[in-house]
N, C-alpha and C positions, 0 to 999 in steps of 0.2 A: 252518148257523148264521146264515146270510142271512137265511132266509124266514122262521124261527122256528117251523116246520112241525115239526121236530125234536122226539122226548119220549125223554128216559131215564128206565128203571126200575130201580128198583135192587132185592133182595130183602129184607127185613125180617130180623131178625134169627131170630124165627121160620122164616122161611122159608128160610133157609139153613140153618138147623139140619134139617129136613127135607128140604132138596135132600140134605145130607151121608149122614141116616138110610137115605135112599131108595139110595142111590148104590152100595153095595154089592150089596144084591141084584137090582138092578139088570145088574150088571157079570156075578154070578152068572147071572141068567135068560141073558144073550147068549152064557155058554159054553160053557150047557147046548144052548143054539138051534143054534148053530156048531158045537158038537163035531165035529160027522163029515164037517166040511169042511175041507177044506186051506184054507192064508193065504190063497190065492189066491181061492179060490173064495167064502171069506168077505168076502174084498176086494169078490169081482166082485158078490157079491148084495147089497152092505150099498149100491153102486151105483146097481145097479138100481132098488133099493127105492126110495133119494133120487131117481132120476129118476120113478118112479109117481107118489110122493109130490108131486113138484114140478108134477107133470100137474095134481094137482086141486087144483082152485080152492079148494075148502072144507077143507081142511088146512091150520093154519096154520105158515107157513115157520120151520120151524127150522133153526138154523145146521149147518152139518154133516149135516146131511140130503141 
């Protein structure tokens, strides 16, 4: 709040009605991905991924990644 370097975005109302849309099949693709792995393992690789992910430079940082 100092530097005023800061920007919030917010979604449009559009666009949350398409975060919403999307969010199920979404949820769906990840249980079809995971199925055949135990909690754990789904734990361990959703992980892993966020660490790869977080290697390259050119991927932008998602939260929970």
């Amino acid at each position: 709040p100092r530097d005023g370097r800061r920007r919030v975005a917010t979604l449009s109302e559009s666009g949350r009605e398409l975060l919403l849309d999307l969010y199920a099949p979404a949820l769906a693709v990840n249980e079809r991905v995971f199925e055949p792995l135990s909690a754990e393992e789904a734990q361990q690789l959703t992980e892993l991924i966020g660490r790869v992910l977080a290697h390259d430079s050119s991927v932008p940082d998602h939260a929970g990644a």
